[in-house]
N, C-alpha and C positions, 0 to 999 in steps of 0.2 A: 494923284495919279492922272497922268494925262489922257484926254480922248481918242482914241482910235482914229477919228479923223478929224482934221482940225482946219479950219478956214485959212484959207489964205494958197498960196501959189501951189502948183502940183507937187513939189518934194515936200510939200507939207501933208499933202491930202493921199500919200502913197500909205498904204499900211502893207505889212507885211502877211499878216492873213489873207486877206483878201488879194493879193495878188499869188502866193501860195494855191489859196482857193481856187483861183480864176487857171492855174496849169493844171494841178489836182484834183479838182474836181467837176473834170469832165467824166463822163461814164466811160468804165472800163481803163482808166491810169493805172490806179491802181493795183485792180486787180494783174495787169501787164508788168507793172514793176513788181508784184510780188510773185509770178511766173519766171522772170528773167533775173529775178537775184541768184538763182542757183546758176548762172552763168547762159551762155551763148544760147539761143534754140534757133530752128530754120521755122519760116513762117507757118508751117502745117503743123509741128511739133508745139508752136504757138496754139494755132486754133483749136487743135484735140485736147491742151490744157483748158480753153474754154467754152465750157457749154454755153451756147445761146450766141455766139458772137459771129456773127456774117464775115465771110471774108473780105468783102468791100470795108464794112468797121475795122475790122482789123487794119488791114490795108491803110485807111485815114488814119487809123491811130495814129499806129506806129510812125508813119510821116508827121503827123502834130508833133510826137514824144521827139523821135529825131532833131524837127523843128527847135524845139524847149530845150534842145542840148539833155536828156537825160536817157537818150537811147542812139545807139552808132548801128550802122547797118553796112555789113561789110561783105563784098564781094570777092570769090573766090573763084578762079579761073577754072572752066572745068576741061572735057566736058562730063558732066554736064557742069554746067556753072553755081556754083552754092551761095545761097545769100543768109548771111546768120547776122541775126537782132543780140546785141548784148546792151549792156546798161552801161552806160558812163558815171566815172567817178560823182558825178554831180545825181546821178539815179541812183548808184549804190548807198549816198548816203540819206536815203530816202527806209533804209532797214529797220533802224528804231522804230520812227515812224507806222511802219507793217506793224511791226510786234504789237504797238501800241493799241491800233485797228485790230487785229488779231484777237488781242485779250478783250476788248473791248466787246467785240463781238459775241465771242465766247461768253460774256459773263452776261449780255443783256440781249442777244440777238438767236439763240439756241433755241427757243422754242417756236420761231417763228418757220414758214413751209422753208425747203429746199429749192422754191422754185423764186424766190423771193428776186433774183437778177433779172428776172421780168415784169417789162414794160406792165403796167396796167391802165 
C-alpha cells in the first residue's frame, strides 16, 4: 500500500483527500451543496434554508463554491433582476457523497443538541 504522501516533487506529494478536504471542508459546503441539489434557489431562499448562517458567510461562500467551479450563479434580467445559485455538474456529483454524510450522521450523530452548527 502506498503512503498518502510521499517525498519527492509536488505531483507526488498531491493527495486526493486532502485536497478534496481543503474545498469541502470549509464550514457550511456542504451543507450549501446539500440545500442546492434539489436545483436552483435565490440567495434568501438559500439563507431561510440555513439556521445560523450570516448573509455575509453566505455571500463568501457561495463566491469560494462559484470559485471551486461547483456552484454557477446566474443572472436574470428583470426588473427586478433575479440572481439564482444552482450546482454545477462537478457539485451535483457531490450527491453520493451527502447521502453518505447523511447516514452517517443519522446513525452516530442523533443524539447530539440541534444546536450543534454552532460555533463554540
Amino acid at each position: 500500500m502506498q503512503p498518502h504522501l510521499a517525498e519527492g516533487s509536488a505531483e507526488e506529494l498531491w493527495c486526493p483527500v486532502t485536497a478534496a478536504a481543503a474545498v469541502l471542508g470549509r464550514r457550511w459546503q456542504l451543507v450549501l451543496v446539500d440545500r442546492l441539489m434539489g436545483g436552483g434557489k435565490r440567495f434568501n431562499e438559500i439563507k431561510e434554508l440555513i439556521p445560523g448562517i450570516s448573509s455575509k458567510v453566505l455571500s463568501e461562500t457561495l463566491r469560494d463554491m462559484e470559485e471551486d467551479g461547483l456552484v454557477e450563479r446566474t443572472v436574470t434580467a428583470g426588473p427586478p433582476i433575479h440572481v439564482t445559485y444552482s450546482l454545477t455538474r462537478k457539485g451535483r456529483e457531490l450527491n453520493h457523497v451527502l447521502r453518505d454524510f447523511r447516514a452517517w450522521g443519522e446513525k452516530w450523530m442523533s443524539h447530539r443538541p440541534h444546536n450543534i452548527t454552532q460555533k463554540r
